[in-house]
N, CA and C atoms as an extended XYZ file, in Angstrom:
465
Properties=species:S:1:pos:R:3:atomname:S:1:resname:S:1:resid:I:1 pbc="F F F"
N         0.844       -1.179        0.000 N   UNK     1
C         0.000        0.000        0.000 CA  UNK     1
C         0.892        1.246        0.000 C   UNK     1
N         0.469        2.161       -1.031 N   UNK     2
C         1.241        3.412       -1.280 CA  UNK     2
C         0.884        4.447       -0.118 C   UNK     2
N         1.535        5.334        0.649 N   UNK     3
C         1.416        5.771        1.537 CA  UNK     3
C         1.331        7.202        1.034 C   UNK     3
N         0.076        7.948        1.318 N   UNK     4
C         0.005        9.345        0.946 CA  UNK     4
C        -0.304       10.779        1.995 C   UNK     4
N         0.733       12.224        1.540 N   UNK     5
C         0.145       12.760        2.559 CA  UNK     5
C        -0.159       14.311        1.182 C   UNK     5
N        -1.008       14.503        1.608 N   UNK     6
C        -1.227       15.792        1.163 CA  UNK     6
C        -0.938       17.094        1.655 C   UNK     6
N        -0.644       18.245        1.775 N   UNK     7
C        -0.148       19.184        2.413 CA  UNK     7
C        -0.607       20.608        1.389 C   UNK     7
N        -1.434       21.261        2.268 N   UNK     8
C        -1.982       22.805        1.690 CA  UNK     8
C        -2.508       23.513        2.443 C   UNK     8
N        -1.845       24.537        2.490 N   UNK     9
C        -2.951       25.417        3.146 CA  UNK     9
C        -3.836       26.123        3.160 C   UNK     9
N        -4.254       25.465        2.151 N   UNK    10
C        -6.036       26.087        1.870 CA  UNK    10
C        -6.757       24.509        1.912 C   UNK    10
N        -7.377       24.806        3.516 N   UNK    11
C        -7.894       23.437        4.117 CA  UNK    11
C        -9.313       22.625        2.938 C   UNK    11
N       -10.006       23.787        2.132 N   UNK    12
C       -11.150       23.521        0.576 CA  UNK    12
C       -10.195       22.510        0.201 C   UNK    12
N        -8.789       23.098       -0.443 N   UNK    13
C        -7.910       22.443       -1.239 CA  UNK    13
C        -7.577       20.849       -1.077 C   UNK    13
N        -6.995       20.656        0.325 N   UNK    14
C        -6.726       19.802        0.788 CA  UNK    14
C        -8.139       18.508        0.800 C   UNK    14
N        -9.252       19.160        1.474 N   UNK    15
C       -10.386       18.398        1.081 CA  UNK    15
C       -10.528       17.407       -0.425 C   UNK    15
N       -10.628       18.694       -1.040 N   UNK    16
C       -10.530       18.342       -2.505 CA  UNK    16
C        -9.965       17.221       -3.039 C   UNK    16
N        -8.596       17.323       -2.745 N   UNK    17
C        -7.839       16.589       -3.254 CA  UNK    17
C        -8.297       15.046       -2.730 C   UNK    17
N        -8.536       14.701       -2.009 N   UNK    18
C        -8.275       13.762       -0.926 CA  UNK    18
C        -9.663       13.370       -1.343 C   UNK    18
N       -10.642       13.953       -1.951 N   UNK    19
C       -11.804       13.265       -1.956 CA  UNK    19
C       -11.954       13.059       -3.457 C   UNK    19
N       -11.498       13.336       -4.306 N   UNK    20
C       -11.079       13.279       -5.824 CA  UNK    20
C        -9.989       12.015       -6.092 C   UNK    20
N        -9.044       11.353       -5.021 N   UNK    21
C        -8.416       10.506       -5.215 CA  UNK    21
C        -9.386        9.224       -4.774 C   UNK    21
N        -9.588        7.944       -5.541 N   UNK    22
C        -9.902        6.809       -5.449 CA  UNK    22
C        -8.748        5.827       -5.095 C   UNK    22
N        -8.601        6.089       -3.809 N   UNK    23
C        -7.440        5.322       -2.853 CA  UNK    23
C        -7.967        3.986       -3.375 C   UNK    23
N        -8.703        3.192       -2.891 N   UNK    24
C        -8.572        1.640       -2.837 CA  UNK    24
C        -8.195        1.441       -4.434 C   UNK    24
N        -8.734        1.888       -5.419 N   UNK    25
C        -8.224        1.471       -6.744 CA  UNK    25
C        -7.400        1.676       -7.322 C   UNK    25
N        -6.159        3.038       -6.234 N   UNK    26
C        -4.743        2.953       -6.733 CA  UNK    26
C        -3.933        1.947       -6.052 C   UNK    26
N        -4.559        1.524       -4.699 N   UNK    27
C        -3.199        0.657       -4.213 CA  UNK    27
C        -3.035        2.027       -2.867 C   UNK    27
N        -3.674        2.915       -2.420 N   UNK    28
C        -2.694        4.403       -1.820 CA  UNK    28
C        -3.648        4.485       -0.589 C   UNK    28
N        -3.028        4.655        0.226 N   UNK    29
C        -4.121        5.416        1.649 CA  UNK    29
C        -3.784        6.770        1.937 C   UNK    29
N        -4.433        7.301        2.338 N   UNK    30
C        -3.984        8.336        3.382 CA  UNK    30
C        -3.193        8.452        4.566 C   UNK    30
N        -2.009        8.937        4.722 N   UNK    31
C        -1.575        8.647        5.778 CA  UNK    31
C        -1.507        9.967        6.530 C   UNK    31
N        -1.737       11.519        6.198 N   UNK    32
C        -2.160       12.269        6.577 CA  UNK    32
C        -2.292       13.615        6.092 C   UNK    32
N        -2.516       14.864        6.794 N   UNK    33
C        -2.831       15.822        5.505 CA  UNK    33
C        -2.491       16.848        6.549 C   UNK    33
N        -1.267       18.020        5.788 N   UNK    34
C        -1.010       18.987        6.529 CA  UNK    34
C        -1.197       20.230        5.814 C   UNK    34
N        -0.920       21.401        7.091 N   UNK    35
C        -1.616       22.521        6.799 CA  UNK    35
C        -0.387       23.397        6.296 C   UNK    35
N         0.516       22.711        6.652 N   UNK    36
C         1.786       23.990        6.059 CA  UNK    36
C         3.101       22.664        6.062 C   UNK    36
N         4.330       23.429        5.356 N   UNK    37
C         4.952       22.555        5.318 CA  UNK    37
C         6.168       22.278        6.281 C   UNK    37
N         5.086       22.980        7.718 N   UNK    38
C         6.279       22.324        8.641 CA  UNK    38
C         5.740       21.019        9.192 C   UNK    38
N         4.162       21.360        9.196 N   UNK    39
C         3.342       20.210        9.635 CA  UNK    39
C         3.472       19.244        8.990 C   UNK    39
N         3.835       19.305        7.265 N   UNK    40
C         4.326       18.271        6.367 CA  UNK    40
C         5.694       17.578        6.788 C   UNK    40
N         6.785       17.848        7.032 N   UNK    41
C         7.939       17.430        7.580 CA  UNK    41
C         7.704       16.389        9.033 C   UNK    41
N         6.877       17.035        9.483 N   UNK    42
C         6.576       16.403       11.059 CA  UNK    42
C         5.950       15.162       10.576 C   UNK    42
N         4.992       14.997        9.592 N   UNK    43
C         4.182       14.010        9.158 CA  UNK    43
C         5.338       12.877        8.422 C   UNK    43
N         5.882       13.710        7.081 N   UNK    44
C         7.128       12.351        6.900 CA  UNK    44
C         7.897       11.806        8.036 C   UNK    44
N         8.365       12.582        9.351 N   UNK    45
C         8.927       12.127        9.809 CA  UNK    45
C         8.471       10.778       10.781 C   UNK    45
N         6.977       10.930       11.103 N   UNK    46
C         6.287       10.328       11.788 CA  UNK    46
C         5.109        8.619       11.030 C   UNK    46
N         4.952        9.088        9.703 N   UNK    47
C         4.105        8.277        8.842 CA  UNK    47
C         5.013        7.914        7.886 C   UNK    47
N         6.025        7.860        7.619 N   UNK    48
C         7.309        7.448        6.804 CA  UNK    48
C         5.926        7.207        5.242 C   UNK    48
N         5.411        8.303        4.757 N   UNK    49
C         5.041        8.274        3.536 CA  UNK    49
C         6.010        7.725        2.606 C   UNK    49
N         5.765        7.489        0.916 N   UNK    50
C         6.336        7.118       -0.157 CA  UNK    50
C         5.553        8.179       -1.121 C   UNK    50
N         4.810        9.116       -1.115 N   UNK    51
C         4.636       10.123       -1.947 CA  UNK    51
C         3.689       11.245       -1.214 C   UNK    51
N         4.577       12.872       -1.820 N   UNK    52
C         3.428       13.543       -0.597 CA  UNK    52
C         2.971       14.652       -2.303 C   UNK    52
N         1.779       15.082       -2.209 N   UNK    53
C         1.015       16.038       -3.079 CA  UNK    53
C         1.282       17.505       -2.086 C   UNK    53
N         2.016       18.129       -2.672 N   UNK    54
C         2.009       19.519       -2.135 CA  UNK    54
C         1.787       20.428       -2.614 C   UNK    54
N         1.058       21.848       -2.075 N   UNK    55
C         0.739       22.954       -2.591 CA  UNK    55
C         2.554       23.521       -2.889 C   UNK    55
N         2.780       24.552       -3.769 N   UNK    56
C         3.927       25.149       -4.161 CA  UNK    56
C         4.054       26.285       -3.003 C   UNK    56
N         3.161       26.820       -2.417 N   UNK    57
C         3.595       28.158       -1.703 CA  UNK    57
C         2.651       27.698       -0.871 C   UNK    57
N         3.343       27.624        0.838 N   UNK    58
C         2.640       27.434        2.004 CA  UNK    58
C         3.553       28.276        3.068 C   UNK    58
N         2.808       28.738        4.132 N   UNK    59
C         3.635       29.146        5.334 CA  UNK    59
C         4.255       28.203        5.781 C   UNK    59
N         5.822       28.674        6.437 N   UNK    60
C         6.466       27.899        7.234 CA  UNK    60
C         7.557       27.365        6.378 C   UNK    60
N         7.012       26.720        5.587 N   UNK    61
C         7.850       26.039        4.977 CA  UNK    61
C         7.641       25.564        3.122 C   UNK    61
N         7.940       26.341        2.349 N   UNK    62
C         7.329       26.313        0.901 CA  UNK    62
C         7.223       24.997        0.042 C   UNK    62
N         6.818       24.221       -0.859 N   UNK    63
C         6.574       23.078       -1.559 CA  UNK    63
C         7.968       22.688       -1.476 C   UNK    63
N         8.665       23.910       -2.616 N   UNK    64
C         9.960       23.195       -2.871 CA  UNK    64
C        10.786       22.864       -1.702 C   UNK    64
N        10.892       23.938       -0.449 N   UNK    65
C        12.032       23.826        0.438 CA  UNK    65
C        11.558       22.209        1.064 C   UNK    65
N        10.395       22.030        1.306 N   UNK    66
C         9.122       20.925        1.552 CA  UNK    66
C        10.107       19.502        0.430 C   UNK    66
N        10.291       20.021       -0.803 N   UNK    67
C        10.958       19.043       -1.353 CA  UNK    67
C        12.333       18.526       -0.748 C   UNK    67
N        12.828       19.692       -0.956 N   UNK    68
C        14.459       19.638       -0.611 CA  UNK    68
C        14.726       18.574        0.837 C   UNK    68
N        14.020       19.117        1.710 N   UNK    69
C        14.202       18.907        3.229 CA  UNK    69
C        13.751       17.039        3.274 C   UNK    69
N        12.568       17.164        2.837 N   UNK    70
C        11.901       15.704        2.527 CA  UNK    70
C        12.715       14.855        1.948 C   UNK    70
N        13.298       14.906        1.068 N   UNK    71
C        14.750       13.774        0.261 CA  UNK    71
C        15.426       14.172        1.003 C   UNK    71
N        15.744       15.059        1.884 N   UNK    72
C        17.498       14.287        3.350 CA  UNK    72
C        16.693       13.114        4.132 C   UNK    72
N        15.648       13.729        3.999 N   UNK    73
C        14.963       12.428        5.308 CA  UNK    73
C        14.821       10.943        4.435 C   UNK    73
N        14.311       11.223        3.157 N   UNK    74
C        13.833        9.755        2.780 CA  UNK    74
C        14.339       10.129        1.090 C   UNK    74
N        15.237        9.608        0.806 N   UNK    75
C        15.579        9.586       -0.823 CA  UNK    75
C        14.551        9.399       -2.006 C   UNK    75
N        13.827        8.302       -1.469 N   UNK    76
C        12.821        7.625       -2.034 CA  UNK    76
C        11.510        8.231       -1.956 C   UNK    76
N        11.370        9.385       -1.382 N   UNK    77
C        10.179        9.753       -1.695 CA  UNK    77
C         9.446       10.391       -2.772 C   UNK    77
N         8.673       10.405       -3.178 N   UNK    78
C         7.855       10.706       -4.528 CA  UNK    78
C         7.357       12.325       -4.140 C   UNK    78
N         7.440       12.847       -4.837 N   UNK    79
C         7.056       14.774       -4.746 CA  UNK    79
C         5.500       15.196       -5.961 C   UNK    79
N         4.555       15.358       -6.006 N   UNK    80
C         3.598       15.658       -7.049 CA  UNK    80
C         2.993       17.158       -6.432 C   UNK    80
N         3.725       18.051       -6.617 N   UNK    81
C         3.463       19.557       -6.739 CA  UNK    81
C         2.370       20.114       -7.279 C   UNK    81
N         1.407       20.804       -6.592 N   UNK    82
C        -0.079       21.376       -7.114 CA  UNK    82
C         0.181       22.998       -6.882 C   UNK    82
N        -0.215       23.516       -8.030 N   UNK    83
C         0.601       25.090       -7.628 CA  UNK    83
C        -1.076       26.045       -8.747 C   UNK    83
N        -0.825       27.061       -7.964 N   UNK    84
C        -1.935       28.093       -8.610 CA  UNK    84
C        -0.933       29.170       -9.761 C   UNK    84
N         0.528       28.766       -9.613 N   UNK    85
C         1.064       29.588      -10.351 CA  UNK    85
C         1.979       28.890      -11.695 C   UNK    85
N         1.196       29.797      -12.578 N   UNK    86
C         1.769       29.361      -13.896 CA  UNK    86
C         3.336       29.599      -14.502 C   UNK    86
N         3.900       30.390      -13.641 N   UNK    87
C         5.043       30.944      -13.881 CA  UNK    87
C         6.232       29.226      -14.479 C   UNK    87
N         7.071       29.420      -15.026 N   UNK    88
C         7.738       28.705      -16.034 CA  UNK    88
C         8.433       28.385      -15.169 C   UNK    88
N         9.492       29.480      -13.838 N   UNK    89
C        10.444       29.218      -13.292 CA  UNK    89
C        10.077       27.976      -12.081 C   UNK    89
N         8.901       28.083      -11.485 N   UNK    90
C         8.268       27.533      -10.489 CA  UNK    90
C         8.403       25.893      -10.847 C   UNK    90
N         7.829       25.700      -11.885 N   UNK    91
C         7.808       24.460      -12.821 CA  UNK    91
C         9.176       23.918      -13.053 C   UNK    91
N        10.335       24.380      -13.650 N   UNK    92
C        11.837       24.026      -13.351 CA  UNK    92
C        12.237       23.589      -12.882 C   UNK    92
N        11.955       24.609      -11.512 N   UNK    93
C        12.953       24.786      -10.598 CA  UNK    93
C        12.097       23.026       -9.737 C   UNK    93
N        10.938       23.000       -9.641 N   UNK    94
C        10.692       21.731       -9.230 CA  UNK    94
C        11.429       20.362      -10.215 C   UNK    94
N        11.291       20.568      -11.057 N   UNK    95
C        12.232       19.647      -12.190 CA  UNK    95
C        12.648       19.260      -11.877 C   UNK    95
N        13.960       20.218      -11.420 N   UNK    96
C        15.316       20.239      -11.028 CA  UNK    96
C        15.521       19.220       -9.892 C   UNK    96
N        14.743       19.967       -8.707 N   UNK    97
C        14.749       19.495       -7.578 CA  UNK    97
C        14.005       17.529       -7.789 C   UNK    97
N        13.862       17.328       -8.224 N   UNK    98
C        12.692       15.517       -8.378 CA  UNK    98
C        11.941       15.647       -8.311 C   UNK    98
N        10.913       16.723       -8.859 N   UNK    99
C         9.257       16.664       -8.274 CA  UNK    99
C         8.939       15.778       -9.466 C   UNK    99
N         8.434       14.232       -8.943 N   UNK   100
C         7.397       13.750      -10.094 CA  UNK   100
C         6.424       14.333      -11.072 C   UNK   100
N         5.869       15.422      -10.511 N   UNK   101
C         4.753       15.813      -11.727 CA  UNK   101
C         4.349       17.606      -10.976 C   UNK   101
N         4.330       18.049      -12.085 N   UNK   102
C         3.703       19.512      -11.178 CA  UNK   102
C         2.551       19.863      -12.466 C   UNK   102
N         1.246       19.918      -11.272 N   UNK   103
C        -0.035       19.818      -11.860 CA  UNK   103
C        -0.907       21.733      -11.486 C   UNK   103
N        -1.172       21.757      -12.186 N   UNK   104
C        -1.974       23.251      -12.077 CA  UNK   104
C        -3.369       23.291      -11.406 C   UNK   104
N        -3.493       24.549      -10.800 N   UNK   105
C        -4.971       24.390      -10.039 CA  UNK   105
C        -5.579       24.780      -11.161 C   UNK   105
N        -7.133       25.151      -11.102 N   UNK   106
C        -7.343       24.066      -10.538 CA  UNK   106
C        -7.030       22.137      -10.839 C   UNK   106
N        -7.283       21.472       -9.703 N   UNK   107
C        -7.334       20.404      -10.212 CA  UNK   107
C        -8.190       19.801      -10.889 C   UNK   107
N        -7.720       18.917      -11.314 N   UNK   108
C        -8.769       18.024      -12.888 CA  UNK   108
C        -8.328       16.588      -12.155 C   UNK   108
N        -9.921       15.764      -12.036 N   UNK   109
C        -9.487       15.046      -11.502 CA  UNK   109
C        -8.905       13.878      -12.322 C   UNK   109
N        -9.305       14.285      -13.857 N   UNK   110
C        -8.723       12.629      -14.740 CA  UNK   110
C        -6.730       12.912      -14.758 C   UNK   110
N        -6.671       14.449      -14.783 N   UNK   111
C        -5.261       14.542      -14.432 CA  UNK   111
C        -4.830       14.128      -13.205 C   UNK   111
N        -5.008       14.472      -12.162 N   UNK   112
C        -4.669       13.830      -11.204 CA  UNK   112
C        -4.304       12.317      -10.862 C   UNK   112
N        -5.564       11.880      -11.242 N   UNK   113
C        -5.812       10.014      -10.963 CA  UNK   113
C        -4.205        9.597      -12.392 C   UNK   113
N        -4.277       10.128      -13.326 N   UNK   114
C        -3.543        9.769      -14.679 CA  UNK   114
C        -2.306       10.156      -13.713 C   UNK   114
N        -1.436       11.256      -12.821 N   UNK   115
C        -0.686       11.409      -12.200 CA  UNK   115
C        -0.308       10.387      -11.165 C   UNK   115
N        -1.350       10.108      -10.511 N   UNK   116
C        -1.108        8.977       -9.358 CA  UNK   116
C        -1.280        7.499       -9.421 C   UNK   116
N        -1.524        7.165      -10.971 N   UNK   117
C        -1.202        6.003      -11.690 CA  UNK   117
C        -0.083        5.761      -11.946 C   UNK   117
N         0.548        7.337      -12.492 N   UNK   118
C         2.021        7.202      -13.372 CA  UNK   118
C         2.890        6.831      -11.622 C   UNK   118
N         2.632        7.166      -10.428 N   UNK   119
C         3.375        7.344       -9.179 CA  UNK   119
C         3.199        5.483       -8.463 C   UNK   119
N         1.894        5.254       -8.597 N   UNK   120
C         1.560        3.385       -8.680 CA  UNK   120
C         2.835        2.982       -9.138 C   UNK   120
N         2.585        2.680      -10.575 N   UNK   121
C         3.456        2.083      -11.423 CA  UNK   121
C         4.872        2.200      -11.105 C   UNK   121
N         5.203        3.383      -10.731 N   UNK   122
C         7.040        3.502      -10.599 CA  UNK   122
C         7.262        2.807       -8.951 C   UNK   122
N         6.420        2.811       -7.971 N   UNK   123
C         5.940        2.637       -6.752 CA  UNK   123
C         6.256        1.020       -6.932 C   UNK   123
N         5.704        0.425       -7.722 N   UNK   124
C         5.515       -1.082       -7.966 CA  UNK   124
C         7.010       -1.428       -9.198 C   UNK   124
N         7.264       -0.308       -9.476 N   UNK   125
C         8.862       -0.681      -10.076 CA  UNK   125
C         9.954       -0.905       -9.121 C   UNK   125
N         9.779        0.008       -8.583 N   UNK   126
C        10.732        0.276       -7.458 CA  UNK   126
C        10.846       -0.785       -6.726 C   UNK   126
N         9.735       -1.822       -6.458 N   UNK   127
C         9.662       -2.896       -5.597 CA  UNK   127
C         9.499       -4.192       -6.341 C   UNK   127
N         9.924       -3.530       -7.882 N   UNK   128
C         9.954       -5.204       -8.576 CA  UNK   128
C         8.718       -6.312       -8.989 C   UNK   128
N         7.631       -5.450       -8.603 N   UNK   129
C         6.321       -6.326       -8.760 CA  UNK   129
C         5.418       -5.757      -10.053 C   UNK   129
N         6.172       -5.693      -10.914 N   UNK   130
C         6.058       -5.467      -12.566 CA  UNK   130
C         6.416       -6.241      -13.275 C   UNK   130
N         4.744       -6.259      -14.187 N   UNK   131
C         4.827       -7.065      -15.082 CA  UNK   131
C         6.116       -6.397      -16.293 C   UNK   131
N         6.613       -7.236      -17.237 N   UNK   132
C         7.666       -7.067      -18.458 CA  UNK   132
C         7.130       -6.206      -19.334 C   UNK   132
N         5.709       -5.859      -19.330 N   UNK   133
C         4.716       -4.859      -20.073 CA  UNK   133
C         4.501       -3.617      -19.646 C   UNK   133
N         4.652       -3.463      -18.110 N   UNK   134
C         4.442       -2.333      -17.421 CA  UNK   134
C         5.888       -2.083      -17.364 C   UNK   134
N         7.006       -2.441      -17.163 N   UNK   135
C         8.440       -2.004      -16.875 CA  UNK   135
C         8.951       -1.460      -17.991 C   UNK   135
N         8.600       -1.716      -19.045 N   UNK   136
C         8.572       -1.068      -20.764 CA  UNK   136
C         7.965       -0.116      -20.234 C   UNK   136
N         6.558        0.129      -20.596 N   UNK   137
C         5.884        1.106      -20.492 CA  UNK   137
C         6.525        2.239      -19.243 C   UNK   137
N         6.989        1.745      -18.243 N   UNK   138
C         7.331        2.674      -16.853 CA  UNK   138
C         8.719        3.424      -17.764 C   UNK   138
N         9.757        2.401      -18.335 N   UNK   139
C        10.978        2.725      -19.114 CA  UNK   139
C        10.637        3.748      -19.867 C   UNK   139
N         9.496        4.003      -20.629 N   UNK   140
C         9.631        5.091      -22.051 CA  UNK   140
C         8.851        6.050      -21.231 C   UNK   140
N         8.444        5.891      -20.160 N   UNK   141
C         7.853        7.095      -19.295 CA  UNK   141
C         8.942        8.012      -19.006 C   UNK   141
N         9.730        7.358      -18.257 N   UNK   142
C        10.687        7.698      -17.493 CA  UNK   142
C        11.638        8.394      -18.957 C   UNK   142
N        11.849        8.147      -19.759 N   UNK   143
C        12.741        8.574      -20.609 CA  UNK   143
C        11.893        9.543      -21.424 C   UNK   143
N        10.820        9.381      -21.138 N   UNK   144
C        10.099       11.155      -22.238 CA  UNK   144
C        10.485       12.201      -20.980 C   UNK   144
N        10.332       11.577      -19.397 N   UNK   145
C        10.557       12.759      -18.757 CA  UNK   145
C        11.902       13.085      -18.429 C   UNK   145
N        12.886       12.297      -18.322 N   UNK   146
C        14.440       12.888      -18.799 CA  UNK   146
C        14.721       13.765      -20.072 C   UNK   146
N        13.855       13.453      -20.819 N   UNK   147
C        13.833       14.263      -21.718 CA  UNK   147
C        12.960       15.238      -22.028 C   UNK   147
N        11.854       15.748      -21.367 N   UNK   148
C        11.184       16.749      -21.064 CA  UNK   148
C        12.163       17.819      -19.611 C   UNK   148
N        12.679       17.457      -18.682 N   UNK   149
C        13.584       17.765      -17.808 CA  UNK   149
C        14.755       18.198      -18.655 C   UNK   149
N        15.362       17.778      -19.255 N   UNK   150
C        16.859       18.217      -20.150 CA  UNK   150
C        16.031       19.492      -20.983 C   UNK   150
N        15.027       18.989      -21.601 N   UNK   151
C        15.018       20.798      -22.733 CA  UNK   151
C        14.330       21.774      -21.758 C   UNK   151
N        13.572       21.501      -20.509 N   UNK   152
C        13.171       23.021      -19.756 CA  UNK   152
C        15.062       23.556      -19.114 C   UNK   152
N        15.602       22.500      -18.843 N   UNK   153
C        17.346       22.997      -18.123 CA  UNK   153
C        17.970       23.776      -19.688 C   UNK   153
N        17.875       23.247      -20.802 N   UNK   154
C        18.157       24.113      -22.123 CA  UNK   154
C        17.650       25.634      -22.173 C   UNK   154
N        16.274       25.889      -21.362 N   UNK   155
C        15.466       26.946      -22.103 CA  UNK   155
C        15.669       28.249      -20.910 C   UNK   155
């Protein structure tokens, strides 16, 4: 079971999200949901998540720094960034840092679920319980986004 925490501080938001995800049919629970991203840190440290959904700009502690801080604690954790801002650099600069996917508000929920499928699948790579059909498929994923990552570091 994929372990999930959500983190926003816009408590609508957080709702949202959390009720738009169909946990039992990804494989994912909830493991908890914070209001800023210090409360997020306290939560990895305590619910040893494997992927957290974060707002980009929160008190305390911001998505990305939220990123940064989160991989000293756990390498392996999965990052899916939800941001109200369209700005180009915001998007990058998460790139840069490992954010799996950075999704725009509002949310859409067939994007989302299509996001936390693509996070399943690498989830179930990672642990070897892939079929020879899905590890292809996970492979040319993974290599459109090395290569979507290399031309935003070009631009």
């Amino acid at each position: 079971m994929i372990r999930v925490i959500v983190a926003d501080d816009e408590q609508k938001v957080s709702q949202l999200i959390c009720s738009l995800i169909e946990w039992d049919a990804l494989g994912m629970e909830l493991a908890g949901v914070a209001q800023n991203g210090i409360e997020a840190l306290a939560l990895i440290k305590s619910e040893a998540p494997d992927l957290i959904i974060t707002d980009i700009r929160m008190p305390g502690c911001d998505g990305l720094e939220l990123v940064r801080r989160g991989n000293e604690l756990n390498d392996a954790l999965e990052f899916i960034i939800i941001s109200g801002y369209r700005q180009f650099d915001y998007a990058q600069t998460a790139l840069r840092f490992g954010v799996s996917d950075y999704l725009l508000k509002p949310i859409n929920k067939e994007e989302l679920m299509g996001t936390l499928e693509k996070m399943r699948i690498r989830h179930r790579f990672r642990t070897q319980q892939l079929t020879r059909a899905e590890q292809l498929q996970f492979r040319l994923q993974s290599d459109i986004d090395k290569l979507r990552a290399g031309l935003f570091s070009l631009l």
